[in-house]
Backbone as a ProteinNet text record, in pm:
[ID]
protein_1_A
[PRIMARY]
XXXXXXXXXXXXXXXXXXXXXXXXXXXXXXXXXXXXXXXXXXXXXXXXXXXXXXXXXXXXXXXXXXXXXXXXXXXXXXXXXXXXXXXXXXXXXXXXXXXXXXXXXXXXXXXXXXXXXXXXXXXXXXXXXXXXXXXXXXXXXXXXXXXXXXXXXXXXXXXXXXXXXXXXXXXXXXXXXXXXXXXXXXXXXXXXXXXXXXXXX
[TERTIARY]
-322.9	-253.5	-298.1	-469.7	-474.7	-436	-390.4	-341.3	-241.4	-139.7	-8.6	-4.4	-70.1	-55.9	-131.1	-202.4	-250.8	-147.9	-100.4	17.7	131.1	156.8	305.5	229.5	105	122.3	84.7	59.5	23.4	207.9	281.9	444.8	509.6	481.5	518.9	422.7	326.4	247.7	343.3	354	456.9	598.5	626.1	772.7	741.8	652.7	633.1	626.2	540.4	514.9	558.2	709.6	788.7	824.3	862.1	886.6	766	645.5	492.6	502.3	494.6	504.7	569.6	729	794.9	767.8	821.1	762.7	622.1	505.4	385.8	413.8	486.8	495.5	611.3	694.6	793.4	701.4	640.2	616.1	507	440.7	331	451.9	537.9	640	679.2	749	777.7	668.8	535.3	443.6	361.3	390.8	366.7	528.5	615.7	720	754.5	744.1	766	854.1	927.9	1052.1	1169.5	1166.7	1223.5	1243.5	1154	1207.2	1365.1	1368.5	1509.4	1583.3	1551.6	1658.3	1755.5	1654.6	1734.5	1728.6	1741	1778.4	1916	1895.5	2020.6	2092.9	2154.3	2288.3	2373.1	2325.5	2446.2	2551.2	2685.5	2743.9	2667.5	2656.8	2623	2653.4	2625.6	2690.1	2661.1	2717.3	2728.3	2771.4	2700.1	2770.9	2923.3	2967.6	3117.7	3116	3210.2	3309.9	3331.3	3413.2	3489.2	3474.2	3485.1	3509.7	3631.9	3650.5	3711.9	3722.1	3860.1	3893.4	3943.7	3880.5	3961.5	3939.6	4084.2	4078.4	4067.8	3992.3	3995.3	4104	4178.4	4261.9	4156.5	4265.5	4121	4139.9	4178.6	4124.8	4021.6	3985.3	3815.9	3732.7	3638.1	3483.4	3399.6	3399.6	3289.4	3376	3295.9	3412.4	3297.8	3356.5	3222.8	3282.8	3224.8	3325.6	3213.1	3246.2	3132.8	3196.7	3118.9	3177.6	3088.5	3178.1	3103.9	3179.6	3190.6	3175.9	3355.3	3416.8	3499.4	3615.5	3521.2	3589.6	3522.8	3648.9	3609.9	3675.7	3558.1	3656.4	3643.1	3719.8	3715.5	3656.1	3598.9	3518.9	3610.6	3699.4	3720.7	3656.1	3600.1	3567.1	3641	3697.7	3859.1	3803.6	3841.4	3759.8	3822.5	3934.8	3986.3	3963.8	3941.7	3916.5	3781.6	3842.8	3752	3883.3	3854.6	3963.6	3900.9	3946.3	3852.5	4042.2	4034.8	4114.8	4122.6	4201.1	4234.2	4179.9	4108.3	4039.7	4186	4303.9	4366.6	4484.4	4514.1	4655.9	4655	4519	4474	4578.9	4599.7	4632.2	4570.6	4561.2	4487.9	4481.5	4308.3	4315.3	4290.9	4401.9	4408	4264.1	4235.6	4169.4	4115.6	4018.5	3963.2	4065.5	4095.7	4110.4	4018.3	4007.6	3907.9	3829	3897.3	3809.6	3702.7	3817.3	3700.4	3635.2	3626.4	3531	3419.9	3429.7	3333.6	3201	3302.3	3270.2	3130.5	3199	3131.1	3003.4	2983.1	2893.6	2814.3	2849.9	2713.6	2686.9	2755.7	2640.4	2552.2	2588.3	2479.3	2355.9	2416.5	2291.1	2229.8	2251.6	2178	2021.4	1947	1844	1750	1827.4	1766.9	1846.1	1830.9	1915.3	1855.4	1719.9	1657.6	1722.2	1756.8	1768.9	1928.9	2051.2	2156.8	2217.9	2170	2225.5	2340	2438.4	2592.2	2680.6	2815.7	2908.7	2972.2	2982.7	3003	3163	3190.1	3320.2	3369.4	3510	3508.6	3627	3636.9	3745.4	3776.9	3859.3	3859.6	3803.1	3730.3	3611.7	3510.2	3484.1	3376.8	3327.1	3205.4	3164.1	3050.8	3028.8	2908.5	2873.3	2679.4	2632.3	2598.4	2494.6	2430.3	2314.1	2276.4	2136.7	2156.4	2315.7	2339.8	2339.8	2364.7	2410.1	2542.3	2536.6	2713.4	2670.9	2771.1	2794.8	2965.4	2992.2	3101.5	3085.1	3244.5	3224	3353.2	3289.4	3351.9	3425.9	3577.8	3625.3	3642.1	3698.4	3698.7	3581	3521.6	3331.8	3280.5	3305.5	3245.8	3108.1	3078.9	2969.8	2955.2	2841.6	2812.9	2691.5	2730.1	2647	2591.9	2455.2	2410	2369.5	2392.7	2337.3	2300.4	2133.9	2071.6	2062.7	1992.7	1979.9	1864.7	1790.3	1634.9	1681.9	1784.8	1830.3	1886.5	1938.6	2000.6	1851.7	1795.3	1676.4	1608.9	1583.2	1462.2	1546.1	1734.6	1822.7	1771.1	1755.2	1795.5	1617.5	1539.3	1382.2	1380	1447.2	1496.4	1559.5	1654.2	1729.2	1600.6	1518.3	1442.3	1359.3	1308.1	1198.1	1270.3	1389.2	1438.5	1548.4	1496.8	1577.4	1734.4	1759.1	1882	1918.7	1937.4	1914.6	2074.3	2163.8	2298.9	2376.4	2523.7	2646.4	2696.2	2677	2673.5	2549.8	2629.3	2546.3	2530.8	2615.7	2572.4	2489.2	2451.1	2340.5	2227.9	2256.8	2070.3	1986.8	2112.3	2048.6	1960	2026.2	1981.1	1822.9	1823.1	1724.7	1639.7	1622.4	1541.1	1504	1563.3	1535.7	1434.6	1503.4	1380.2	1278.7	1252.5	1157.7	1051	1102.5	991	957.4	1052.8	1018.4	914.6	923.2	827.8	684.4	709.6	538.1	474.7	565.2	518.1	432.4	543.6	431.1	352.2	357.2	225.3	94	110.9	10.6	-44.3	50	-1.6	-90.1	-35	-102.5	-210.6	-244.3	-367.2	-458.1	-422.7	-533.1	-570.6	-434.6	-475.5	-582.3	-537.2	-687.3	-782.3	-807.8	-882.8	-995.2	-952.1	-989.9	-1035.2	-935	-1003.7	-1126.7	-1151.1	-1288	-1370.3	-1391.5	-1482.6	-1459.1	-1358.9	-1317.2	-1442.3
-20744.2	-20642.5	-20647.5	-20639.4	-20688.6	-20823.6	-20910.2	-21013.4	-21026.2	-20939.3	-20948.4	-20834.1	-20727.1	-20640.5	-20688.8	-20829.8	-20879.8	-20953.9	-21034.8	-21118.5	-21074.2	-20986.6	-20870.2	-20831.9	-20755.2	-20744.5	-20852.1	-20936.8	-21096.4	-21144.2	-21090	-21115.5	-21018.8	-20917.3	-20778.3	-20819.4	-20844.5	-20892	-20937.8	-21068.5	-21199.1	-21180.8	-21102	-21047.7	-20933.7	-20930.1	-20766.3	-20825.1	-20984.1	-21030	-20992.5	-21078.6	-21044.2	-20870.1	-20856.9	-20706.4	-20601.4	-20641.1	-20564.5	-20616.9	-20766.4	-20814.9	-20766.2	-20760.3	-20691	-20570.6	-20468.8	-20319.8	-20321.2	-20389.5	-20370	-20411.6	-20513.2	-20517	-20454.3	-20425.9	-20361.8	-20161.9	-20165.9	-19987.3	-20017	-20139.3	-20115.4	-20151.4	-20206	-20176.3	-20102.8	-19972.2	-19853.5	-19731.9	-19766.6	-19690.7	-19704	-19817.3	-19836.1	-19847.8	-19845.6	-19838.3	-19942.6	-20062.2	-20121.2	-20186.1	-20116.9	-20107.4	-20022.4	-19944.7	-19858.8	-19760.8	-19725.8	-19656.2	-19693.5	-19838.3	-19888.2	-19935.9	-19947.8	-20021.9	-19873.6	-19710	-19640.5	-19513.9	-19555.5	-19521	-19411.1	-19320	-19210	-19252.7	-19316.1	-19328.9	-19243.4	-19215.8	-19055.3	-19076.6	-19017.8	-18996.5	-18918.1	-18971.7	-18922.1	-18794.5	-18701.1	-18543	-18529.8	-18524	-18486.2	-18333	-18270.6	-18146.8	-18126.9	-18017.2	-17987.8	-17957.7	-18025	-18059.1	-17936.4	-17897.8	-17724.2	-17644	-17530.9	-17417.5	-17447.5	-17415.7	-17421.8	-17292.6	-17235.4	-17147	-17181.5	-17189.8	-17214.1	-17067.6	-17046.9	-16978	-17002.7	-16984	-17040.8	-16971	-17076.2	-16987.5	-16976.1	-16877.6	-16832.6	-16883.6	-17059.1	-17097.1	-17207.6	-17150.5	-17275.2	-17192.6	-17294.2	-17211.9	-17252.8	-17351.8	-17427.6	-17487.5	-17494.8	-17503.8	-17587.4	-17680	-17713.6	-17827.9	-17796.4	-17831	-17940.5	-18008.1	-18153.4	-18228.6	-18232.1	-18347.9	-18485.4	-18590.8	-18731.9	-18847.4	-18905.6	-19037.9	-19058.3	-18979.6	-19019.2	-18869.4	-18762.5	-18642.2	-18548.7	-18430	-18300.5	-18351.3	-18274.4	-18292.9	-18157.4	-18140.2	-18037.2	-18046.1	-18051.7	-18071	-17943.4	-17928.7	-17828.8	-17845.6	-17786.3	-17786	-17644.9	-17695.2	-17596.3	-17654.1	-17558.1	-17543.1	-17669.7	-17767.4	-17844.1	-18005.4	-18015.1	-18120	-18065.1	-18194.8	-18194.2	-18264	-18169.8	-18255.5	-18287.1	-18362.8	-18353.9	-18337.8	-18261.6	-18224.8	-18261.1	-18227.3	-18208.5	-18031.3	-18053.9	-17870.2	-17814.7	-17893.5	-17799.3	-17794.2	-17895.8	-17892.9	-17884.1	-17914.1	-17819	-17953	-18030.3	-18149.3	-18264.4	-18365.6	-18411.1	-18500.7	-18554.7	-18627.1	-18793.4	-18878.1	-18978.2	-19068.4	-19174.8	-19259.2	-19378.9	-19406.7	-19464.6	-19564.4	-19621.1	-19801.4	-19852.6	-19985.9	-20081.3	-20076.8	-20067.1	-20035	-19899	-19805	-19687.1	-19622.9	-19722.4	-19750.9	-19856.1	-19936	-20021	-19882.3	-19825.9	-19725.4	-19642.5	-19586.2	-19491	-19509.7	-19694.5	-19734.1	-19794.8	-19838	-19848.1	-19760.4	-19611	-19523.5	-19471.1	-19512.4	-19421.9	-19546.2	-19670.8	-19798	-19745	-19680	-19700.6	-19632.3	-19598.9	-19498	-19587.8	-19724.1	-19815.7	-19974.4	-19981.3	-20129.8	-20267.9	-20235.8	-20344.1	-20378.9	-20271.7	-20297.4	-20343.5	-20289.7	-20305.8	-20409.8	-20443.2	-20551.5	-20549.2	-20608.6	-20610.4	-20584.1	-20551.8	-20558.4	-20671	-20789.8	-20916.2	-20932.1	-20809.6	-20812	-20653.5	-20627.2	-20484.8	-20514.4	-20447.5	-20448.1	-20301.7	-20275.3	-20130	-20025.2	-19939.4	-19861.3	-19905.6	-20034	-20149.2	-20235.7	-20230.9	-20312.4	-20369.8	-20532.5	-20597.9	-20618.2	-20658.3	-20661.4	-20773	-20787.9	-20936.1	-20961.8	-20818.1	-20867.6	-20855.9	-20877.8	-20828	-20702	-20596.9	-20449.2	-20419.9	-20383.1	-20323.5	-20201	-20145.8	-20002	-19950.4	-19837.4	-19773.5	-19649.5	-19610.8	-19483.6	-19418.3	-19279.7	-19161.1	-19094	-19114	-19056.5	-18871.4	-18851.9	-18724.6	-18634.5	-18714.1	-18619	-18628.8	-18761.2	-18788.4	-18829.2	-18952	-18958.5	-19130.2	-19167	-19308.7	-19352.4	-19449.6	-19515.9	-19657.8	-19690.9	-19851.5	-19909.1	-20046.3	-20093.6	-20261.3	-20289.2	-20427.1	-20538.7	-20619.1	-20773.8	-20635.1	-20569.9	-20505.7	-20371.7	-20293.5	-20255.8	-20330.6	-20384.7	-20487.3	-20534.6	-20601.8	-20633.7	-20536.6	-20390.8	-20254.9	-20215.1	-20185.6	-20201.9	-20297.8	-20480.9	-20539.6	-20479.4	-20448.7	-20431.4	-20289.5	-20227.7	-20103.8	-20135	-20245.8	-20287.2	-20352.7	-20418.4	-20549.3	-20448.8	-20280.4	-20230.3	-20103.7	-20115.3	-20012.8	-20112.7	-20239.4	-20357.5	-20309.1	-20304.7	-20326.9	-20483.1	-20534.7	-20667.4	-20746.5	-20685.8	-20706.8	-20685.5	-20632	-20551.9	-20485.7	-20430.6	-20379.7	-20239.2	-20138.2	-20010.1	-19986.6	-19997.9	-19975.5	-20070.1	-20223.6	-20286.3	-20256.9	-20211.8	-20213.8	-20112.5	-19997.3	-19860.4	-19929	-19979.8	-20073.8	-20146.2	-20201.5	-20275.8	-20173.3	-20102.6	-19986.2	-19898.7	-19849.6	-19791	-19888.9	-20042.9	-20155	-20183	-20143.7	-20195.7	-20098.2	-19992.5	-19862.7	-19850.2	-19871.3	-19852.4	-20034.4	-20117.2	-20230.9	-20179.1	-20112.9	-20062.5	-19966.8	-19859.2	-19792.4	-19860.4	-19954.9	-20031.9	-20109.4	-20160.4	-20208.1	-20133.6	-20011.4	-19938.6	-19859.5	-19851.2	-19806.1	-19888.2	-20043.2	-20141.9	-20175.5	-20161.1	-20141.4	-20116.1	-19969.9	-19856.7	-19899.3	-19939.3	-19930	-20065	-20192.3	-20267.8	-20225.8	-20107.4	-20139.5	-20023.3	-19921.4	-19833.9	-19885.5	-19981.6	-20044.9	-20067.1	-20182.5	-20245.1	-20104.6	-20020.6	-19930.2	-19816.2	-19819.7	-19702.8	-19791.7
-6076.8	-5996.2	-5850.3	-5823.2	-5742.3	-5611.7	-5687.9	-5612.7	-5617.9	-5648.6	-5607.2	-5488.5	-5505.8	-5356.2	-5271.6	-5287.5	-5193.8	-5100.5	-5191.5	-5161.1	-5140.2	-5178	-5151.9	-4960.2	-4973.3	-4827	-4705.5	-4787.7	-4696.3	-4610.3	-4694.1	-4658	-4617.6	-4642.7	-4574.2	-4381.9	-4414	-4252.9	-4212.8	-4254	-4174.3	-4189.8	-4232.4	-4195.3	-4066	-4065.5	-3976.8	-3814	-3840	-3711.8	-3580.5	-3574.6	-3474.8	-3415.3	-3547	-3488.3	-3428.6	-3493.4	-3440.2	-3293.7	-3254.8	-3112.2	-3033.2	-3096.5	-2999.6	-2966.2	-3011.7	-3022.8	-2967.4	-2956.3	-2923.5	-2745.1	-2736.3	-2576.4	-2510.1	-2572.4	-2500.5	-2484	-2561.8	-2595.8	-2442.3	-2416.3	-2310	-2221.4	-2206.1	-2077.4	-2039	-2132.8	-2140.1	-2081.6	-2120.9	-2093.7	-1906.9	-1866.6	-1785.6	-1665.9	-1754.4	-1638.9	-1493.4	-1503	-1406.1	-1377.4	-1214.3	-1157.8	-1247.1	-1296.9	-1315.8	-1201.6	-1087.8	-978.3	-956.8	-917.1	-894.9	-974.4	-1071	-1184.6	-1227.3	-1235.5	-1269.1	-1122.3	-1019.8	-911.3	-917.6	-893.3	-873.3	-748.7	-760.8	-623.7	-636.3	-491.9	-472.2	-358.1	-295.3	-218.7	-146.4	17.4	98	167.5	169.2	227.5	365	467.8	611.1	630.1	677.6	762.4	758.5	789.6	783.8	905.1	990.3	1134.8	1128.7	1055	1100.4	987.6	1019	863.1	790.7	644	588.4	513.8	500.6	409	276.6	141.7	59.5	-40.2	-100.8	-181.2	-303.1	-412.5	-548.2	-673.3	-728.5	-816.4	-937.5	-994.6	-1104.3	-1219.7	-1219.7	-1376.4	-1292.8	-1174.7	-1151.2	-1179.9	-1259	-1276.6	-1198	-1137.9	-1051.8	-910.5	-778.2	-633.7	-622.6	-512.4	-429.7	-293.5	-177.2	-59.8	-3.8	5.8	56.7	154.3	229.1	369.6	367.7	329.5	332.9	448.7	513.2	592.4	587.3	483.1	479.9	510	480.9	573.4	439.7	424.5	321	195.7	95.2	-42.7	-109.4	-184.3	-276.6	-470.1	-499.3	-619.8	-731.2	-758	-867.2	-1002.8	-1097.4	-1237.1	-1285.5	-1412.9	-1451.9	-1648.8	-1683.6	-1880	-1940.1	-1879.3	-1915.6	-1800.4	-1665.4	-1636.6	-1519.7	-1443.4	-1316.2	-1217.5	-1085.1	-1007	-856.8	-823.4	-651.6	-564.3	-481.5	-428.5	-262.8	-184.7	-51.1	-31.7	78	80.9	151.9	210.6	301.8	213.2	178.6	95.7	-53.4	-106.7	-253.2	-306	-288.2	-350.8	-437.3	-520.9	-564.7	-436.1	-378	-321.3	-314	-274.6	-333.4	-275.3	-410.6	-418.8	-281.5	-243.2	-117.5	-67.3	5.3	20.3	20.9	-0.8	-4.4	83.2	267.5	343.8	343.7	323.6	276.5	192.4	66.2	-56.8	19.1	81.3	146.4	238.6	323.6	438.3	337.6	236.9	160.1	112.4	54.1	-8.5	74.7	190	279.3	347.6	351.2	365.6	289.7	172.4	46.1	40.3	76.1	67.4	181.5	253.2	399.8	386.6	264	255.3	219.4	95.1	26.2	23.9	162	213.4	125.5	101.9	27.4	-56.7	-194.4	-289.5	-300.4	-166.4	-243.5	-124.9	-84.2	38	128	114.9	142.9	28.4	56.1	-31.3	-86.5	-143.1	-149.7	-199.9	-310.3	-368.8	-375.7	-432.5	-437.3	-570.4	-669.2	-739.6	-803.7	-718	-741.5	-693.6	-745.3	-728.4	-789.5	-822.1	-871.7	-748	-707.5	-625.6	-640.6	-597.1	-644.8	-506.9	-492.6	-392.1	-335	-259.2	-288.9	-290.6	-379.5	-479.1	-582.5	-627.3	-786.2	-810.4	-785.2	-813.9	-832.4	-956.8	-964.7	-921.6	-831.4	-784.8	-857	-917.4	-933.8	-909.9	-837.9	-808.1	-898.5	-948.5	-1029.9	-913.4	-915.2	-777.7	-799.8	-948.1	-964.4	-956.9	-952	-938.6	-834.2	-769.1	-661.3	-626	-764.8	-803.2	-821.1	-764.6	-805.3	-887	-986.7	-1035.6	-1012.9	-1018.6	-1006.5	-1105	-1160.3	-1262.9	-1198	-1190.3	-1162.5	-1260.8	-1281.8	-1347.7	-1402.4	-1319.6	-1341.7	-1485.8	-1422.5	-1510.4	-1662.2	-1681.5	-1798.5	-1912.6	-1801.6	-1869.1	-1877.7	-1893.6	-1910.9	-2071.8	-2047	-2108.8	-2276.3	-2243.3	-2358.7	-2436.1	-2299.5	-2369.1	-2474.9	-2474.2	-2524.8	-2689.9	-2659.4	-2776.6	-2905.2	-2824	-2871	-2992.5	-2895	-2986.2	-3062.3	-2999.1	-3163.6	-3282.8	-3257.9	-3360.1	-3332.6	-3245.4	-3204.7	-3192.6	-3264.3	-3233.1	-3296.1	-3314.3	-3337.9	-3259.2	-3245.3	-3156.9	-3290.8	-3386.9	-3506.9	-3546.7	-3489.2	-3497.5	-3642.8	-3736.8	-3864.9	-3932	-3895.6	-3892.5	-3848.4	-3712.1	-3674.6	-3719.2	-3732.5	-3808	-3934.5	-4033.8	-4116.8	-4098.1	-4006.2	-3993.3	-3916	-3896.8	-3795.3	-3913.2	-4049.2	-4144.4	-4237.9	-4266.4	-4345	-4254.3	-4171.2	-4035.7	-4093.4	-4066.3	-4125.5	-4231.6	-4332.7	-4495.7	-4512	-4462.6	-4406.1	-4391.2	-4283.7	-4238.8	-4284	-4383.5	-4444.7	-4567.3	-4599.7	-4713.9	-4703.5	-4585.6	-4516.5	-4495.3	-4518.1	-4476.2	-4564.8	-4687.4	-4823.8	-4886.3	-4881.9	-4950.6	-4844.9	-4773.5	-4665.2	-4733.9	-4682.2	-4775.1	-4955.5	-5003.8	-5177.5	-5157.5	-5075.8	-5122	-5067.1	-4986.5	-4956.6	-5014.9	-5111.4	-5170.9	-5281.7	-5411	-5477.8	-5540.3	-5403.7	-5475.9	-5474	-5413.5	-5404.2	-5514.6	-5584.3	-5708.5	-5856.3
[MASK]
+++++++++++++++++++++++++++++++++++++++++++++++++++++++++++++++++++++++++++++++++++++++++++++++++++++++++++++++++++++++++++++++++++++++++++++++++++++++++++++++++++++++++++++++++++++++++++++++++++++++++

């Protein structure tokens, strides 16, 4: 009996290998955090002062207003129990989407705080823009909100995948393997202890 829970956990080890490695260096990556300042960097739209007063009146299915002046003039931010709208503050209109030139305008003022990291604009497709240090930038026009994603990001990203055995494109797999991973080390750690209680009973 003894030498089969010897040998049962001699293979439970070496199945465990990889996954102990991984998880053991990704958890000291995690713990120590490096470049994560910029990989998960909050890029925001830049807010400037308001040129002139504005009167707006709110109809009453907004729950949330909010009047912001950026590089590119005023916007109106509505939040309503059913969407989000960004508006024209004078004509309470939806207000339409940048041009290319002034999707360019917008995003090198928000780079302008952290020029290092996002360089030039190299391409634009859409409200999708790449840099030329590799940064995708997109902007949320109804919110008025931008996001960045790096090579630095991607890779913090696949290090994430590596130590919760995400290791498919199959969520009902890895769950799988993230449940035998544990029921693994649990019995690794029973049969630990049982040899090692044993000889001493």
């Amino acid at each position: 009996m003894e030498m089969k829970s010897r040998k049962l956990h001699k293979i439970i080890g070496l199945t465990l290998v990889l996954p102990m490695l991984g998880w053991t260096l990704t958890g000291l990556v995690f713990f120590i955090k490096p470049g994560y300042q910029g990989a998960y960097e909050q890029l925001s739209v830049k807010h400037h002062p308001l040129s002139q007063g504005l009167n707006v009146t709110p109809k009453q299915s907004w729950q949330e207003v909010r009047l912001v002046n950026t590089i590119l003039g005023a916007h109106l931010l509505v939040k309503s129990s059913h969407k989000v709208e960004h508006l024209d503050p004078v004509s309470l209109l939806d207000k339409p989407a940048p041009t290319n030139l002034q999707f360019k305008a917008l995003l090198n003022d928000a780079f302008s705080d952290n020029k290092a990291r996002y360089g030039d604009i190299v391409h634009v497709d859409g409200l999708s823009a790449q840099t030329s240090t590799g940064v995708k930038v997109t902007l949320d026009w109804h919110s008025l909100t931008l996001s960045q994603t790096g090579q630095d990001t991607e890779l913090i990203n696949l290090l994430y995948q590596v130590h919760y055995l995400q290791w498919t494109p199959f969520k009902g797999i890895n769950q799988v393997l993230g449940i035998f991973g544990l029921l693994l080390l649990i019995s690794l750690t029973v049969l630990g202890v049982r040899l090692y209680i044993k000889p001493r009973s």
